[in-house]
C-alpha positions in Angstrom: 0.2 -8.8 -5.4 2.5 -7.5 -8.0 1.0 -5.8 -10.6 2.6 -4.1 -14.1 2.4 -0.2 -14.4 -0.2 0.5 -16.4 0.0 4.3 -16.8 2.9 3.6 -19.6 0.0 1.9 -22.3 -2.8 4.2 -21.0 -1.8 6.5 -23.4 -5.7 6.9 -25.4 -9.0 6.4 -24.7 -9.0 3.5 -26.8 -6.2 1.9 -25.1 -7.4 1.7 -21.2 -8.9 -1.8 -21.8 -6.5 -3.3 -23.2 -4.1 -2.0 -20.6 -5.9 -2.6 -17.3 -5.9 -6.6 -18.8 -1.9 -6.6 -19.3 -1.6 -5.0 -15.6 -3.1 -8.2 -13.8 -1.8 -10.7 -16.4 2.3 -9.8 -16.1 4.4 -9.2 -12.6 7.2 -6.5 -13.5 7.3 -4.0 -10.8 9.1 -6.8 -8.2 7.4 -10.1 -8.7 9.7 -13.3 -8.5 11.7 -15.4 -6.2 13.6 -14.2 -3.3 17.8 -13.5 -4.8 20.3 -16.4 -3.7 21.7 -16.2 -0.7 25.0 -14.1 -2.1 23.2 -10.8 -3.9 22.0 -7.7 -1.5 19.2 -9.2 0.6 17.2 -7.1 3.3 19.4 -5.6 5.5 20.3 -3.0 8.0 21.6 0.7 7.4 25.1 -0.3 7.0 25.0 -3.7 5.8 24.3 -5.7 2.3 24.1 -8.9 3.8 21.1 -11.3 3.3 18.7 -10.8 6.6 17.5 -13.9 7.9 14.5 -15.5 9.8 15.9 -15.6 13.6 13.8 -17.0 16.5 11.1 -14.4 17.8 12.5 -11.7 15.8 9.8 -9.3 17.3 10.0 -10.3 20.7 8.5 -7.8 22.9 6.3 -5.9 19.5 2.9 -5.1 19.9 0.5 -7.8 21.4 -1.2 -7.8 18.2 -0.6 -8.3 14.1 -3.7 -9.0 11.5 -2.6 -10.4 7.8 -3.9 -11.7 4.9 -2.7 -14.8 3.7 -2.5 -15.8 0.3 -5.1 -17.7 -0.1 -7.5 -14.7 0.9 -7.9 -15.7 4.7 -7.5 -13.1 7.1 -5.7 -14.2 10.4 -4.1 -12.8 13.2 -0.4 -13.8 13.9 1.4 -14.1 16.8 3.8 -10.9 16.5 6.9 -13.0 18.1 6.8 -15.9 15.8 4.6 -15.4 13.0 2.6 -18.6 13.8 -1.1 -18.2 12.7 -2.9 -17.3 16.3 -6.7 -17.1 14.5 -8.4 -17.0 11.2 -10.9 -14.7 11.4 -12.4 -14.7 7.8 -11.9 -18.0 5.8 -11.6 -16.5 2.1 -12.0 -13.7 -0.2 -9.8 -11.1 1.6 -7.8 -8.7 -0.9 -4.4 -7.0 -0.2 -2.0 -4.6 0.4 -4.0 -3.1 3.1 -5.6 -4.2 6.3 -5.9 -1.7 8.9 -6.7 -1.9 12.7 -8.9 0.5 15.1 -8.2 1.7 18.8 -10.8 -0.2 19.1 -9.8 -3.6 17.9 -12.1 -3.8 14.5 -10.1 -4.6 11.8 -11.0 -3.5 8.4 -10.7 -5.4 5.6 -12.1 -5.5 1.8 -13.4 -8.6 0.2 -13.6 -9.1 -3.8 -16.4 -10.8 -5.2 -16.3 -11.3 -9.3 -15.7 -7.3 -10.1 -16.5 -5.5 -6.9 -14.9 -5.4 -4.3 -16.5 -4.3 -0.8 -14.8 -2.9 2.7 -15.6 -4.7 5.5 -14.7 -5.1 9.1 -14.6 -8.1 12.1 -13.4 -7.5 15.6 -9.6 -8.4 16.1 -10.6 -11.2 18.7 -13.4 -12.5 16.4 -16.9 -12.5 15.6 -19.4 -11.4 13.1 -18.0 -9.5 10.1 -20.1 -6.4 8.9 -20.2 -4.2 5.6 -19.0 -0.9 5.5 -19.7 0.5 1.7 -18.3 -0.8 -1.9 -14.6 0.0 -2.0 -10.8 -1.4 -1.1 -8.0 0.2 0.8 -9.4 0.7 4.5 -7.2 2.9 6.3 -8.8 3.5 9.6 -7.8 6.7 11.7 -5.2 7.0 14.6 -8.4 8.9 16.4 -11.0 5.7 15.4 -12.9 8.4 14.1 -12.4 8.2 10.1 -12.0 5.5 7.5 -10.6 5.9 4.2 -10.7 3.6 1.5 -10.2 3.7 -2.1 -13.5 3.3 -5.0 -12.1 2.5 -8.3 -12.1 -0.2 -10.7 -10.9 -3.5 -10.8 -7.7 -4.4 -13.5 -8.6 -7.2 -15.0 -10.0 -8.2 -18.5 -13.0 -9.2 -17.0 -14.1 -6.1 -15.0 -12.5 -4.0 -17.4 -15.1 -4.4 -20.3 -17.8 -2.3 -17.7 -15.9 0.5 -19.0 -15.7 -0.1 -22.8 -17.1 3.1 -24.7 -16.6 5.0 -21.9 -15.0 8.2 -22.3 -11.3 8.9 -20.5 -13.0 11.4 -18.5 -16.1 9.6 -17.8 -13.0 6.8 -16.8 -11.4 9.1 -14.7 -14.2 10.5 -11.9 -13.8 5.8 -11.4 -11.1 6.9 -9.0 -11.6 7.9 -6.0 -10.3 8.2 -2.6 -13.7 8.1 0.3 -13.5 9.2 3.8 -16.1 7.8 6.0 -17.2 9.5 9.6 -17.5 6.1 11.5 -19.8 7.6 13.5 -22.3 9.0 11.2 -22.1 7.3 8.2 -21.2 10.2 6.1 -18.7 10.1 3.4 -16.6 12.4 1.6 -15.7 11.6 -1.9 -12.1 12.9 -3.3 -12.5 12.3 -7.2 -8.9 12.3 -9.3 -9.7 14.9 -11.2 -12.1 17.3 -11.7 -15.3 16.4 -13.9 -14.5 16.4 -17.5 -10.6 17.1 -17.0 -8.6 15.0 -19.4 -5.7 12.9 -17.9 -5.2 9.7 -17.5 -5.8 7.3 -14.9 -3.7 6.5 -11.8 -4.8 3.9 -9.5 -4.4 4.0 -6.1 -2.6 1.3 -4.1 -2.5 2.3 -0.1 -3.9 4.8 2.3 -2.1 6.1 5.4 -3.6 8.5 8.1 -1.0 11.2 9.2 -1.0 11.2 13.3 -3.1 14.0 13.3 -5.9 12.6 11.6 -5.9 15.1 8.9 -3.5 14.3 5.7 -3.2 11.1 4.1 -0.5 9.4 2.4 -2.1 8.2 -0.9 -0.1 6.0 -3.0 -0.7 5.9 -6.6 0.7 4.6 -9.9 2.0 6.4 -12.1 2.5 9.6 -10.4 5.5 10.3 -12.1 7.0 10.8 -15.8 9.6 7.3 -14.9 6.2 5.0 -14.7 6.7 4.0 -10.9 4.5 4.8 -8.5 4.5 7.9 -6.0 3.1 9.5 -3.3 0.6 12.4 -2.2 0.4 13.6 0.8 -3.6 14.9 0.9 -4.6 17.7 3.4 -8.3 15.9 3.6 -9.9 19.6 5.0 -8.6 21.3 2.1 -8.0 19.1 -1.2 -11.4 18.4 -3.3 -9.1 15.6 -5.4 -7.0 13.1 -3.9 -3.9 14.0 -7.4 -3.2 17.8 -7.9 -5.0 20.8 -6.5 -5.2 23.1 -3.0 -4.4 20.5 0.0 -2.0 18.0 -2.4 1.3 18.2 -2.1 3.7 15.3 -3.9 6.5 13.8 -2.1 9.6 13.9 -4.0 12.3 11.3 -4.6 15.5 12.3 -3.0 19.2 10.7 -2.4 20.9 8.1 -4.1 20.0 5.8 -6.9 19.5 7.8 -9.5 16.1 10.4 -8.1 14.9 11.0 -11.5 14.9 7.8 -12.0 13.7 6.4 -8.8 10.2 6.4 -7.4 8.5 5.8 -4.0 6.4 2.3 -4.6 4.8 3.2 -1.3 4.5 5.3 1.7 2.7 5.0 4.9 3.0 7.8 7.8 4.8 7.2 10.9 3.5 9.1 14.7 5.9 11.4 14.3 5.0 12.7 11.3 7.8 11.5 9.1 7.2 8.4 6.3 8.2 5.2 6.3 8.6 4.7 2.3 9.5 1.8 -0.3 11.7 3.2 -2.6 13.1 2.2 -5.8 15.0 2.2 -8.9 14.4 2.4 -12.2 11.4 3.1 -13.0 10.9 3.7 -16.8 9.1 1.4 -19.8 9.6 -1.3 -19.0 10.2 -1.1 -15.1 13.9 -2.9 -14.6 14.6 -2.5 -10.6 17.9 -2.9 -9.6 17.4 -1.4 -5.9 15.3 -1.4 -3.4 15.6 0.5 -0.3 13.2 1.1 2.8 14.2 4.2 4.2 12.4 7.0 7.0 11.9 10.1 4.9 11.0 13.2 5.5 7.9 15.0 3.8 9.9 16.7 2.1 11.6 13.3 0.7 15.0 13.8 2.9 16.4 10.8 4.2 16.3 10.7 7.9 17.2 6.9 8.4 18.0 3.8 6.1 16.4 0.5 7.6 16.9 -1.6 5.1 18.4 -2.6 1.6 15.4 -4.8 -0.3 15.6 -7.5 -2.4 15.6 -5.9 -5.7 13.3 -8.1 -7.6 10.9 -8.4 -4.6 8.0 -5.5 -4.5 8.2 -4.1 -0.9 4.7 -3.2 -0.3 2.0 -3.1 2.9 4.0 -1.2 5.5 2.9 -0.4 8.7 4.2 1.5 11.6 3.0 0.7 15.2 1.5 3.4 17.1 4.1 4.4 19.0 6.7 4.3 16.2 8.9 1.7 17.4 7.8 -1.1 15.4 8.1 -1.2 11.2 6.6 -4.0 9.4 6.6 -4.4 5.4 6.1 -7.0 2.7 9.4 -8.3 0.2 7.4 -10.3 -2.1 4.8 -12.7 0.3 7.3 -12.6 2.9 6.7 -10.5 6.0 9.4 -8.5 7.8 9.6 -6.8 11.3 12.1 -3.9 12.7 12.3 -2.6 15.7 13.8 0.7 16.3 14.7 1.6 12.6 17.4 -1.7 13.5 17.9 -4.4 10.8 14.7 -6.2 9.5 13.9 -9.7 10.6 11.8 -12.1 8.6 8.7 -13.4 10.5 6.6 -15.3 8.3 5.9 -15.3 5.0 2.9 -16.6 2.4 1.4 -13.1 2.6 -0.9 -10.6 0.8 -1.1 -8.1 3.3 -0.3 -7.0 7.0 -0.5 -4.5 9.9 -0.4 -3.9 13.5 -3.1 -4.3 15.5 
């Protein structure tokens, strides 16, 4: 779901309400229709034309590929066609993450009025269980850890719970958990210290590095342009999930414009590079004019382009299979596949969120 930066009006206390209502009601970042058939569609590293849907264009991917639908279902897909193979929870389901377990649970999160609660059901079906209050699940390449995201919910509804709160009483709202499935126990990774001024910057998608230590946090805001950016979060060192010992930001590099440009996501790939949405301009107000899904890097280097987006489409929920050879991402509610780092096909579309399973 598209949302407008909010970090651009959340500029006093007095103004956070107000601002967390305008983010839900108005799509700027990359909302809208899908460009005619002759502007720069989704594409491969040296081309600008338009991809489109071929027959099983992920022949031979992983056996398995969870979603979200639109209307709040979650399903499974069949990975070589896109075809809906099983819904496995009939409504309520929130995007832009879903995230799958050696396993084979499938964690989820749920909104019901302002809370929203993670939640997971076996990939194959059966009884769903609760985890703990929160969005976001990214499970652990190990099983062993789930992270999620506990913050509030941006819309004028929820958002009068915080009214006459102070910004700092707003800010320690934000948080990133990390769970030991095992045990139970949970790690809480505030913004900000207690009582440090700021303002707030909402997360938007977790990602376990391969080792099962840092996490890729997306979060808007992170940067003076208003886009979005990510941290990379050393989860043994860092006490906050935005600045301190164990954070380290990921900077915009190459062409459009990197002072201009910001990463709208960032998910971690096995080996240890990203797989990042980038795009440009950020500013007030947002006005994208590119799009480009690239392999970075911590560092923010290029390593490989995959594909030009569609620049009025946000590119969000990427996923990497675990053995690296299979991307999947968003353009708008339409879901792509590449394999290899080769030209993106569309699969499906009529989508909140996906990932491999």
């Amino acid at each position: 779901m598209s949302r407008t930066p909010v970090v651009s009006v959340l500029r006093s206390v007095g103004a956070v309400i107000a601002a967390v209502a305008v983010a839900v009601a108005v799509a700027a970042c990359g909302g809208g229709a899908k460009p005619a058939s002759t502007a720069t569609g989704t594409a491969g590293p040296s081309s600008s034309a338009s991809a489109s849907a071929a027959t099983n264009p992920a022949a031979g991917a992983p056996s398995a590929m969870v979603a979200v639908t639109t209307g709040g279902a979650l399903v499974t897909l069949n990975p070589s066609t896109g075809a809906v193979a099983q819904t496995l929870v009939q409504s309520g389901v929130i995007g832009d993450e879903v995230s799958v377990s050696p396993s084979g649970l499938v964690y989820f999160a749920v909104q019901n009025g302002c809370a929203t609660t993670v939640e997971d059901v076996p990939v194959g079906g059966g009884s769903v269980a609760v985890i703990a209050p929160g969005s976001l699940p990214a499970v652990s390449p190990d099983g062993t850890k789930l992270a999620y995201a506990s913050q509030p919910i941006l819309s004028t509804a929820c958002a009068t719970s915080e009214s006459g709160s102070t910004m700092a009483q707003v800010l320690q709202n934000y948080k990133v958990e990390i769970r030991t499935l095992s045990t139970g126990a949970t790690v809480s990774l505030p913004m900000v210290p207690a009582g440090q001024g700021s303002l707030p910057y909402p997360l938007f998608h977790l990602s376990w590095s391969p080792d099962n230590v840092d996490l890729a946090v997306t979060v808007e805001g992170i940067q003076d342009n208003e886009g979005y950016g990510v941290n990379l979060v050393n989860t043994a060192q860092a006490h906050y999930f935005f600045s301190g010992p164990g954070v380290t930001y990921v900077p915009v590099t190459g062409s459009p414009t990197p002072q201009q440009s910001y990463l709208r996501e960032g998910v971690y790939m096995p080996n240890g590079d990203l797989f990042v949405s980038r795009a440009c301009c950020g500013g007030d107000p947002v006005v994208n004019t590119s799009r480009l899904m690239w392999e970075v890097g911590t560092n923010g280097v290029l390593v490989h382009q995959v594909a030009i987006g569609y620049p009025n489409l946000d590119h969000t929920s990427l996923d990497v299979s675990s053995d690296g050879q299979w991307l999947l991402y968003l353009a708008g509610n339409d879901l792509y596949v590449s394999q290899g780092g080769a030209t993106p096909k569309e699969l499906t579309t009529g989508l909140v969120a996906a990932a491999w399973g």
